[in-house]
NUGUDO-481838 format. One line per 4 residues: number of its first residue (from 0); their letters; for each residue x, y, z of C-alpha. Coordinates in pm, 1 decimal, padded with zeros to 6 digits. Layout:
BEGIN
NUM = A = X:Y:Z  ...
***
This chain:
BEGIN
0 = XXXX = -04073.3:02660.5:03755.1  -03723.4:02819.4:03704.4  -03637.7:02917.8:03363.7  -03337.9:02742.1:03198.2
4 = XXXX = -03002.0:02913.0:03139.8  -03084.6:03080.6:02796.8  -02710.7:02930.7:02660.0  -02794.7:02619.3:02807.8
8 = XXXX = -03133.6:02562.3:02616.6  -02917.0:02603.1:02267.1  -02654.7:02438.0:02407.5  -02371.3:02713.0:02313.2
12 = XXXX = -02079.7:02858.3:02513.8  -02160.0:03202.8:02636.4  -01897.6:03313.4:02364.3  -02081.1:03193.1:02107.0
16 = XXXX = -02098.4:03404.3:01781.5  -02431.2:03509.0:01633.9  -02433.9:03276.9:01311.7  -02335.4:02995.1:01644.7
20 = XXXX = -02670.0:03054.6:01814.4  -02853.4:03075.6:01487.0  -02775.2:02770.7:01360.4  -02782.6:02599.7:01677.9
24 = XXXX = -03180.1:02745.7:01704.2  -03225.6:02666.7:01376.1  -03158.7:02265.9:01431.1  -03385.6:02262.7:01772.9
28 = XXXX = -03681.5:02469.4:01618.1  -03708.6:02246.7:01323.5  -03671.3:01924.8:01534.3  -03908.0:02027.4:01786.8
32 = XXXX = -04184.0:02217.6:01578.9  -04517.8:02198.2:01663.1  -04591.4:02057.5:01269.9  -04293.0:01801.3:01277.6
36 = XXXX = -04470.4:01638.1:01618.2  -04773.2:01682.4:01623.5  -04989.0:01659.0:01975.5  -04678.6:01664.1:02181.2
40 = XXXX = -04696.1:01933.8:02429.4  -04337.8:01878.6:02541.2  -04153.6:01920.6:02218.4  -04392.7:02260.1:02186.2
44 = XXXX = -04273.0:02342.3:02497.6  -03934.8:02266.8:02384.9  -04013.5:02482.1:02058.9  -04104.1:02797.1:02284.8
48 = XXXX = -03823.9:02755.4:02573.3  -03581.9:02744.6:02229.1  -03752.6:03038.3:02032.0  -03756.8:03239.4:02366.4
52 = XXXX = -03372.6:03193.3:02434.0  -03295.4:03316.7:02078.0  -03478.2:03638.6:02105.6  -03278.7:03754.4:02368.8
56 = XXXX = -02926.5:03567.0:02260.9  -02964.4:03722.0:01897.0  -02998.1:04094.1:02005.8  -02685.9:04246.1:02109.1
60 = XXXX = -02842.0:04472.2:02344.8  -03037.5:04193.7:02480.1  -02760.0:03979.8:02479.6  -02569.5:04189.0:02724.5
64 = XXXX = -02841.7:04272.6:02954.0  -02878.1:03900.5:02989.2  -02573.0:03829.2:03050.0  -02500.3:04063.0:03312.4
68 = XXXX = -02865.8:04048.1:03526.6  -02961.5:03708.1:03410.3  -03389.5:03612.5:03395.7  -03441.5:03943.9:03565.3
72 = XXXX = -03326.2:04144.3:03241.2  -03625.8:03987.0:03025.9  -03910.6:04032.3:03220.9  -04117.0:04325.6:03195.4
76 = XXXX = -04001.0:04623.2:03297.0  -04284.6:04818.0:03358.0  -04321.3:05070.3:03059.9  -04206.6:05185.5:02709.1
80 = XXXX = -04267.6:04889.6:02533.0  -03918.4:04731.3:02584.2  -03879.0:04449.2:02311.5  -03712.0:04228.6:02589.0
84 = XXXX = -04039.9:04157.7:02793.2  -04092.0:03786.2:02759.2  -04313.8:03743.6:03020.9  -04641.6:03660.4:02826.3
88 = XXXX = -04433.9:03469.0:02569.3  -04622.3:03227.0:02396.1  -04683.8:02981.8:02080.3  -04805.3:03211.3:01844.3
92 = XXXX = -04511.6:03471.7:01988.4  -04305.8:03118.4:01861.3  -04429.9:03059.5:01544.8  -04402.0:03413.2:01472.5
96 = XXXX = -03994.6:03415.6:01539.1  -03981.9:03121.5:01368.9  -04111.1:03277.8:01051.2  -03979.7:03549.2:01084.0
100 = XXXX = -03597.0:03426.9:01043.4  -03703.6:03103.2:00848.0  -04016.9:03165.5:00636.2  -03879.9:03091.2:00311.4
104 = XXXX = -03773.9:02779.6:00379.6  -03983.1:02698.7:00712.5  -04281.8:02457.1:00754.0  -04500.0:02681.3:00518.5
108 = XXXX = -04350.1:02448.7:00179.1  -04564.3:02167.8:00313.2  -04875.1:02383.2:00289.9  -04746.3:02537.5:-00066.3
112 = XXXX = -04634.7:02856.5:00047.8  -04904.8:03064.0:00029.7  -04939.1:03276.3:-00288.5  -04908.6:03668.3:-00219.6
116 = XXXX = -04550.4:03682.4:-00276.7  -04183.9:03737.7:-00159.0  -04237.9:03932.7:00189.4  -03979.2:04147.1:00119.4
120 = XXXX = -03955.6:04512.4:00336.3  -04086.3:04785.8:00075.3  -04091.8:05143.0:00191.2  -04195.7:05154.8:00583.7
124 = XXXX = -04263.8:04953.0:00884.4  -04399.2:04624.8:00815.2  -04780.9:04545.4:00922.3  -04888.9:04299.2:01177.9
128 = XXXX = -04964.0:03957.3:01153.0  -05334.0:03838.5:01209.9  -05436.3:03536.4:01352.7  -05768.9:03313.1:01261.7
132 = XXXX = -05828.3:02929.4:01407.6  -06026.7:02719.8:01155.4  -06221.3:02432.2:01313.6  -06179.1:02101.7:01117.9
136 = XXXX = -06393.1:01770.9:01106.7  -06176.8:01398.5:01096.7  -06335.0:01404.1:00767.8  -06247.3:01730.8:00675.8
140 = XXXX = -05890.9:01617.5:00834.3  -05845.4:01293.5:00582.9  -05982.1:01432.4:00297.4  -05837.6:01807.3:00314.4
144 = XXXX = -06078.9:02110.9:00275.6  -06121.4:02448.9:00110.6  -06257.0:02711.3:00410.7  -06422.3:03048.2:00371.4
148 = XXXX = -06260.4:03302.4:00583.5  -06402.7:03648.9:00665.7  -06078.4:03859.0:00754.1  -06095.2:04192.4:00926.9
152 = XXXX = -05783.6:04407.9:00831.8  -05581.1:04722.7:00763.7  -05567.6:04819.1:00351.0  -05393.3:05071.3:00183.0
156 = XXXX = -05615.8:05346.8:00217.9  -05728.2:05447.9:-00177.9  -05729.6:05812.9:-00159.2  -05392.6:05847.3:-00073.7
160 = XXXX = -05278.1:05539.5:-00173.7  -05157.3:05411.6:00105.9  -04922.0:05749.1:00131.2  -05117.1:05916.2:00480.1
164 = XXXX = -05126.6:06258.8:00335.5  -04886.3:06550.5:00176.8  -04598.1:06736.5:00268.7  -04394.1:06539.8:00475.2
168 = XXXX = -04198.9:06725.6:00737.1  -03906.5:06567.9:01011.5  -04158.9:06455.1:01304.0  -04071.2:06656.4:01617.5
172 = XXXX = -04131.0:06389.4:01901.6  -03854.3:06162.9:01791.9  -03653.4:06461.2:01562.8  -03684.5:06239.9:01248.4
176 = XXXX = -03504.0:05880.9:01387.3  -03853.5:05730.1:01392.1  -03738.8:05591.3:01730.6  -03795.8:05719.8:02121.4
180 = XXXX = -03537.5:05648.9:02406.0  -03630.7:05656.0:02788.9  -03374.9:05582.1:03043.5  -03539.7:05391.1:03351.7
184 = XXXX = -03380.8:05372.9:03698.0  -03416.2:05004.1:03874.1  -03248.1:04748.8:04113.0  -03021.5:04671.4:03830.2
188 = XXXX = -02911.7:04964.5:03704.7  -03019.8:05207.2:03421.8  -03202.2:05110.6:03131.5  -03219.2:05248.6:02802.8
192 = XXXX = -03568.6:05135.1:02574.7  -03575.6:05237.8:02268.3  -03951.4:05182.1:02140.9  -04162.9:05308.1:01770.7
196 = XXXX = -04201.8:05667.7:01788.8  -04597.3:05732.5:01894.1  -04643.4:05957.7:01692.9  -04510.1:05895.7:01342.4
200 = XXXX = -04496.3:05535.4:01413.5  -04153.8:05498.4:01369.1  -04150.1:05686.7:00986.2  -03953.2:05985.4:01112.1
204 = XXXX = -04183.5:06184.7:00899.5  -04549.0:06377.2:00953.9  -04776.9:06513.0:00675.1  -04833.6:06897.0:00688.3
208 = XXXX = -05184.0:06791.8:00497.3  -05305.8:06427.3:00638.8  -05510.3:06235.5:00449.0  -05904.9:06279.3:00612.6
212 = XXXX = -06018.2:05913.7:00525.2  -05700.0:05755.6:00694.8  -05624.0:06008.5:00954.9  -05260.5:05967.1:00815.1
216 = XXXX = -05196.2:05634.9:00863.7  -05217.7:05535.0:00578.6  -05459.5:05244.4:00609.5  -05850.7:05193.1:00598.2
220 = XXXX = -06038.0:04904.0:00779.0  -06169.2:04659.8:00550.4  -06337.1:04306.1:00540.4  -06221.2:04035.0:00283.6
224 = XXXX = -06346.0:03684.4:00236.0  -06041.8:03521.1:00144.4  -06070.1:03097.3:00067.3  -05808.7:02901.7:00218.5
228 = XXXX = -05716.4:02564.5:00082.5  -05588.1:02294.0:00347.8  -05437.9:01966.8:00301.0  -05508.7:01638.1:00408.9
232 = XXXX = -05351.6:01523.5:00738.6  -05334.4:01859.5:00923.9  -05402.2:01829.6:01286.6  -05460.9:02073.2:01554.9
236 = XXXX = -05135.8:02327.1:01640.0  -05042.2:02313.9:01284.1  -05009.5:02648.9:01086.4  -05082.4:02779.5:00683.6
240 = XXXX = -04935.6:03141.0:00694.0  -05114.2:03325.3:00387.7  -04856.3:03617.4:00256.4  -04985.8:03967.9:00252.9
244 = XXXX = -05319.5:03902.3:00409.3  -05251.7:04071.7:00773.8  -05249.1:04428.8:00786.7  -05085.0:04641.7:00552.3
248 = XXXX = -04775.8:04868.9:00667.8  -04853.3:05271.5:00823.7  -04803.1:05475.3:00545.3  -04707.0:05228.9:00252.0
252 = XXXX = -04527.1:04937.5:00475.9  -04530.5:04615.1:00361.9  -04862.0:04373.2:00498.2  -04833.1:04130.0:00752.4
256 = XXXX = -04953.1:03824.4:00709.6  -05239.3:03614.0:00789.3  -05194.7:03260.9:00986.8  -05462.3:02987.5:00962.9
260 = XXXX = -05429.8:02791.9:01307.3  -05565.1:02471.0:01264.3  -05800.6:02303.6:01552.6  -05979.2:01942.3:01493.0
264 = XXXX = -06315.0:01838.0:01620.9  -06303.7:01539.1:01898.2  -06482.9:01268.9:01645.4  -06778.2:01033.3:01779.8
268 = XXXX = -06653.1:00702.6:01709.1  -06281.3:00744.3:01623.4  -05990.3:00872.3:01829.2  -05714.5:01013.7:01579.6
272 = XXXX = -05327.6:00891.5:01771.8  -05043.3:01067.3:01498.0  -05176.5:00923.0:01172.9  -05371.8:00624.2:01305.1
276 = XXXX = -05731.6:00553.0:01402.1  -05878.6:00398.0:01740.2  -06181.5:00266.5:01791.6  -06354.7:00000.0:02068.3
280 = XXXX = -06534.2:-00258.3:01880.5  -06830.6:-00390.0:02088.9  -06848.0:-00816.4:02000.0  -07086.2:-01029.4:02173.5
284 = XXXX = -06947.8:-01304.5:02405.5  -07066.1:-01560.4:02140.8  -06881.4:-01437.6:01883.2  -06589.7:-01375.9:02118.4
288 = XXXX = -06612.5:-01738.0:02215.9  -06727.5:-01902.5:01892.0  -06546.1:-01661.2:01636.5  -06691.0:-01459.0:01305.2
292 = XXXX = -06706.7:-01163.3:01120.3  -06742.7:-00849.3:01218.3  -06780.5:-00496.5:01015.9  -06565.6:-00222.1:01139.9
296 = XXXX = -06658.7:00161.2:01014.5  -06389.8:00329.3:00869.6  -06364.5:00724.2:00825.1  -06367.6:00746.3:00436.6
300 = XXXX = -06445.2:00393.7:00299.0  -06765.4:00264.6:00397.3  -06726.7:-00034.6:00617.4  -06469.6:-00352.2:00631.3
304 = XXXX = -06490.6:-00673.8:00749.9  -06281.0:-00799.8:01036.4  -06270.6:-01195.3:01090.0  -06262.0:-01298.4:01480.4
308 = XXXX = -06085.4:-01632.5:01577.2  -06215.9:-01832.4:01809.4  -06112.1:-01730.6:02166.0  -06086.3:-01387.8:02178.6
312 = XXXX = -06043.9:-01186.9:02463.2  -06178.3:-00855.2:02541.6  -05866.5:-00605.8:02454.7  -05769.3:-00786.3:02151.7
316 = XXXX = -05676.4:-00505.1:01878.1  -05712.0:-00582.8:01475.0  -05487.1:-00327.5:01287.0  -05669.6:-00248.2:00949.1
320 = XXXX = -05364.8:-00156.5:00679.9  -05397.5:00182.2:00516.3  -05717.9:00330.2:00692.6  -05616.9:00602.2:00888.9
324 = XXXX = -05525.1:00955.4:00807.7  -05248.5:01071.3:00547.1  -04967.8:01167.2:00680.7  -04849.5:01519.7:00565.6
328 = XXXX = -04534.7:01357.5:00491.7  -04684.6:01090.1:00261.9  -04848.8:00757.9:00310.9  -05147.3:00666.2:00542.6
332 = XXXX = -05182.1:00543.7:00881.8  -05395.5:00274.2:01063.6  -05690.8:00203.1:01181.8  -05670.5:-00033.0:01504.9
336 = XXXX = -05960.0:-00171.2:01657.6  -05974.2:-00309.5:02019.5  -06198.4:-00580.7:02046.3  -06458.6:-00543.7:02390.6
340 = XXXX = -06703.8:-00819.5:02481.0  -07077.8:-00690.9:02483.8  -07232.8:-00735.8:02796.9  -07628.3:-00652.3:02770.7
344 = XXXX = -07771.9:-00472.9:03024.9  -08092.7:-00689.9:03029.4  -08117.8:-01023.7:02963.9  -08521.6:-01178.9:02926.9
348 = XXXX = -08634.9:-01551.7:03100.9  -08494.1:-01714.1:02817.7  -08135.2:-01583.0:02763.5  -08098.4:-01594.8:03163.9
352 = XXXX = -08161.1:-01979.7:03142.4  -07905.5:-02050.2:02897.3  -07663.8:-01859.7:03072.2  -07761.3:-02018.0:03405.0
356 = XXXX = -07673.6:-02358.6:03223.9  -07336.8:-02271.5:03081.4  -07229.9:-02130.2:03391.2  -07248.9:-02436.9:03546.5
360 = XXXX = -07026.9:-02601.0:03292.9  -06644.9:-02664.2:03400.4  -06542.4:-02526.9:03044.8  -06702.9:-02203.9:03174.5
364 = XXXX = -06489.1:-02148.1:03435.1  -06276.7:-01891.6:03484.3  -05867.1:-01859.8:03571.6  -05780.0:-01804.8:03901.3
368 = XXXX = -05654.9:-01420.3:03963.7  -05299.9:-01389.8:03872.6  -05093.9:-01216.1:03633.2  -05110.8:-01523.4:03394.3
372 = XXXX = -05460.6:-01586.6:03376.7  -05484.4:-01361.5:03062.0  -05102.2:-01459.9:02921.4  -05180.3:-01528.2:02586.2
376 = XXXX = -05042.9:-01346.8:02338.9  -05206.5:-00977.0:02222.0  -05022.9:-00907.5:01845.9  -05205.3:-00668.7:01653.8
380 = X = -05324.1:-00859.0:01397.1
***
C-alpha cells in the first residue's frame, strides 16, 4: 500500500514552520495513542503513519530530501546508518518518538511517572532504551499488580566510574566532531550521512590509558531485578516507561530507559471489550421458557444473581452495573451476559417422552422463517 503524502498525514501546508508540524503531531499522537484507544489497530496505525511523518518533517535535512525525492528519500539507503531509513518503522520506533519529544507530559502521568528522575542530557551520548513485555492475567488486569523483572543492562562501569579510561586525546577517525560523513552516489543524486563516529562513539575523544574492565566504554554488563508496580485497567499495547533503567550512556552518558509493554492473557470464561466484560450464559430451555434465577460469575466478586423473565430468547444480554474492569481514566465498566438456551447432548427414555409430548402441542410451535419471527425487543437489561 502507498504511503501517504507525509504533509498530508499532519495536515500542514508544505510551508509549514517547525513549531506548525509540532503541534499539529502533537494533537494526532495524543488522539490516536495506543493508551487513549485501546485494541484499535487503526488508530495505532494512525499513531505510527503520524509519528513516521514527523521524523522526517522535523529534520531540516530530512525535510528537504523529502521534499525534493519524495518516499524514495526515506527508505534505506543501503549503508552508514542514515537516520532517515524508515523502512522497518514500527510501534515501539512510535512510542519511542513520542517520548522522546513529549515524555514529561506524555501518557507516562497515568502510570505515575516512573521514579528515577528528570532525563535530562548529562555529559555524553544518551543510552538506549530497553524493552521487556510483562504478561498479565484479567485478574491481574482488574486488580493491578506488582511484577518482578530481571533486567539485563549497561552500568557505569565502577573502576572508572563510568569515565572509560585516562588521558583523553582528539579521536583521529572523526578529528574530534564525534561525527562521520560519507557522500553516496544514487538515482537521486548525492547523499551526505552523517552517522556516530565508530570509534569514539560519537565523544570526539579516546583514552591514551582505557579502562581494562570496560574496554573504554565506559559501561559493564549487569543484571538487576527491578519491581514494577502496574495499575488496574491496563490492557495489552499499553506502556510504563521506568526512567534510568535502560542502558547507561558510553563514557558517562545519561541511561536510557526501560519500557514495560503490557500483554493480557485471553481469559477462560470472560472476553474483556474496552472496559466491559462478555460472557455466554448457558440457561436451560425451561428456565428460558418458564423464567428464574440464574448466578452469573463475575471476575472479582464471587457470583451474582441474574433474574430471567419468562420468554426469553437465546441472545438476550443482562448488563450487570459496575462489574467490569476500571477504566484507567476512572470508573468501572460492565459485565454483559448473553443469554444461550442449553441444548443437552443426550437426553434418557424419560426426558425424550416429555419432549415428544410438548412437541406436539400448538403452543410449541415455532414462527414461520422471516425476519420477524424473532422481533421482539433485545434491550440490555
Amino acid at each position: 500500500m502507498a504511503k501517504r503524502d507525509y504533509y498530508e498525514v499532519l495536515g500542514v501546508p508544505r510551508g509549514a514552520s517547525e513549531d506548525e508540524i509540532k503541534k499539529a503531531y502533537r494533537k494526532i499522537a495524543f488522539e490516536q495513542h495506543p493508551d487513549r484507544n485501546p485494541g484499535d489497530t487503526a488508530a495505532e496505525g494512525r499513531f505510527k503513519e503520524a509519528t513516521e511523518a514527523y521524523e522526517v518533517l522535523r529534520d531540516a535535512g530530512q525535510r528537504a530530501r523529502y521534499d525534493q525525492f519524495g518516499h524514495a528519500a526515506t527508505g534505506s539507503t543501503g549503508g552508514g546508518g542514515a537516520s532517515y531509513d524508515f523502512s522497518g518503522f514500527d510501534l515501539a520506533d512510535a512510542l519511542r518518538a513520542f517520548m522522546r519529544e513529549f515524555g514529561q507530559g506524555g501518557f507516562e502521568d497515568v502510570f505515575g511517572g516512573g521514579s528515577a528522575g528528570p532525563r535530562g542530557r548529562v555529559g555524553g551520548q544518551r543510552g538506549s532504551d530497553l524493552q521487556v513485555r510483562v504478561t498479565l492475567t484479567l485478574e491481574e488486569v482488574a486488580a493491578g499488580a506488582e511484577k518482578k523483572i530481571r533486567v539485563k543492562h549497561r552500568k557505569p562501569c565502577g573502576t572508572c566510574q563510568g569515565k572509560g579510561g585516562t588521558g583523553e586525546t582528539a579521536c583521529t577517525q572523526c578529528q574530534g566532531r564525534g561525527q562521520v560523513r560519507r557522500v553516496q552516489q544514487s538515482v537521486f543524486g548525492q547523499f551526505v550521512n552523517i552517522s556516530t563516529c565508530p570509534r569514539c562513539d560519537g565523544a570526539g575523544q579516546v583514552f591514551r590509558e582505557p579502562c581494562k574492565a570496560c574496554k573504554g566504554d565506559g559501561r559493564v554488563q549487569e543484571t538487576e531485578t527491578v519491581n514494577v508496580k502496574i495499575p488496574p485497567g491496563v490492557s495489552t499495547g499499553n506502556f510504563i516507561p521506568i526512567r534510568g533503567l535502560g542502558d547507561a550512556g558510553p563514557r558517562g552518558g545519561p541511561a536510557g530507559d526501560l519500557i514495560v509493554i503490557i500483554e493480557e492473557k485471553e481469559h477462560a470464561v470472560f472476553e474483556r471489550h474496552g472496559d466491559d466484560l462478555h460472557l455466554d450464559l448457558p440457561v436451560s430451555f425451561a428456565t428460558a421458557a418458564l423464567g428464574g434465577k440464574v448466578e452469573v460469575p463475575t471476575l472479582d466478586s464471587g457470583k451474582a444473581t441474574v433474574s430471567i423473565p419468562s420468554a426469553t430468547p437465546s441472545g438476550q444480554v443482562f448488563r450487570l452495573r459496575g462489574k467490569g474492569v476500571p477504566s484507567l481514566h476512572g470508573g468501572r465498566g460492565d459485565l454483559l451476559a448473553a443469554v444461550r438456551v442449553w441444548i443437552p447432548e443426550r437426553l434418557g427414555s424419560a426426558e425424550k417422552k416429555l419432549l415428544e409430548e410438548l412437541q406436539k402441542s400448538e403452543a410449541m410451535k415455532p414462527p414461520k422463517p422471516g425476519r420477524a419471527a424473532f422481533a421482539r425487543s433485545r434491550d440490555d437489561h
